[in-house]
N, C-alpha and C positions, 0 to 999 in steps of 0.2 A: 479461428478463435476471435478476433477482432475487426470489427469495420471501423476503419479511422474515420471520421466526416469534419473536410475542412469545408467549412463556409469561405467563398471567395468576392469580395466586392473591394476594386478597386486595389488589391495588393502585388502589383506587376513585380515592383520589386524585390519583394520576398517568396511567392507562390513556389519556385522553386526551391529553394532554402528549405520550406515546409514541408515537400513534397520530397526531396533527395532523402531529410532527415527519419522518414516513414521507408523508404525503398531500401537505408541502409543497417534497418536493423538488423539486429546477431538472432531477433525471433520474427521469423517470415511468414506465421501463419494470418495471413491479414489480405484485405483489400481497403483501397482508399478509394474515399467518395468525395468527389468534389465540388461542390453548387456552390456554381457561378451564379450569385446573387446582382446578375444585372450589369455586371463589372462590363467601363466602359473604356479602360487604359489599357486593354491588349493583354491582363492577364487571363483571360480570360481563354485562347486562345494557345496559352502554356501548358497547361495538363493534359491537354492534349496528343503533347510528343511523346509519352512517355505511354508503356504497356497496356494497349486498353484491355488486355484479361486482370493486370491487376488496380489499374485506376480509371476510374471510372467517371463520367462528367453528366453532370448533371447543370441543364440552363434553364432561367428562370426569370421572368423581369423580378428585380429589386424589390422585395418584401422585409428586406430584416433579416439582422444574422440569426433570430428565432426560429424564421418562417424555411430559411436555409438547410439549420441544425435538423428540423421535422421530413425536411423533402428528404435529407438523405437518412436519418431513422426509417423510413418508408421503404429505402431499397434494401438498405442494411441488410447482410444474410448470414453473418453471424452474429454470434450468444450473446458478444460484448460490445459494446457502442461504445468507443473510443472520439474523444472531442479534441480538436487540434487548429489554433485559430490560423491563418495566412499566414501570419507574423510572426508567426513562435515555430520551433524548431525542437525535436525531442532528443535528451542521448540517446546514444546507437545501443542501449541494453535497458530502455524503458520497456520496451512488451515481452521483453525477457526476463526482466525482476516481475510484472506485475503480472505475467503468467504463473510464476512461482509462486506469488504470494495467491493469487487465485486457486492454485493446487490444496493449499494450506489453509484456505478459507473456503470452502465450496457452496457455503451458503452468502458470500456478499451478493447484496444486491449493486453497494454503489463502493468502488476504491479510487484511489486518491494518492497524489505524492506531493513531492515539496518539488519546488520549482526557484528557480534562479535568475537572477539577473546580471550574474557573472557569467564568466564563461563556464563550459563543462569540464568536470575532472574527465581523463581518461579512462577511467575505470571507478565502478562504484562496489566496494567490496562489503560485503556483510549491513545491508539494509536492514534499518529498525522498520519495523514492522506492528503497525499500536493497531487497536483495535476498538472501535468506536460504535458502540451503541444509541440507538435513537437520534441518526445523524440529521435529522431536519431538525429535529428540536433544537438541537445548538447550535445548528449553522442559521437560527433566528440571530444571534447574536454573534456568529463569526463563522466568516464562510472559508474552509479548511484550507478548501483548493481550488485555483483558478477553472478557468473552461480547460485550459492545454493539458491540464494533469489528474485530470478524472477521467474514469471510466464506469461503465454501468451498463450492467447485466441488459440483454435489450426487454425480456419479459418483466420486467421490474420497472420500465421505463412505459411498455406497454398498459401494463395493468398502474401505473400511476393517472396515464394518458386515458385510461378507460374510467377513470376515478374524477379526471376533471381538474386533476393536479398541476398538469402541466399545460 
């Protein structure tokens, strides 16, 4: 259901952190894509250990976390492109709420959550759930949700990409 794609340049530190947070969740239908944007600190060489049927490496000289996010949209092979930076880490029942809210919305193109700078609760019980119309237009004036906590339909992403959008 989901291709997670971390862009990696230069985050040796955390790459794992990113990476365990994605292998541990309570919903497994995913693969992670990793593009290593050039990265010259050894992490590069991290995602590596870990299952290449479900993560997958992608190398590339240094173009930009843009030019990163597009190389693994390109391999992506499922529905939902999932954005996840080095540095950031998901709860263990983020693609498990947001497969539910998916089930319940079958027409989003793009979903979204709230994101913290605290630590994680244990458990997230009875998520709100809003529902936002004509989401570029206000996100001119306020952008909802980080890169770590969006996701987007990939044909939506495509045909944006065929439009010149992105």
């Amino acid at each position: 259901m989901f291709s997670v794609i971390i862009p990696l340049y230069n985050k040796a530190s955390f790459i794992g952190r990113a990476i365990d947070s994605v292998m541990n969740q309570t919903f497994q239908e995913f693969e992670i894509i990793v593009v290593n944007d050039g990265s010259t600190d050894g992490g590069e060489k991290l995602p590596e250990k870990y299952n290449p049927e479900k993560v997958i490496v992608i190398h590339q000289e240094n173009q930009g976390v843009s030019a990163a996010r597009n190389a693994g949209i390109t391999q992506a092979k499922f529905s939902f492109v999932a954005f996840l930076d080095a540095d950031d880490y998901w709860h263990k029942d983020y693609l498990k709420i947001t497969s539910e809210a998916i089930k319940n919305f079958q027409d989003v193109g793009v979903i979204g959550s709230h994101y913290s700078h605290d630590e994680l609760p244990e458990r997230v019980e009875n998520p709100e759930v809003l529902s936002l119309t004509n989401y570029f237009s206000k996100a001119i004036h306020n952008t909802f949700y980080s890169s770590s906590s969006t996701i987007i339909r990939k044909d939506f992403l495509t045909a944006m990409k065929d439009l010149r959008l992105i």
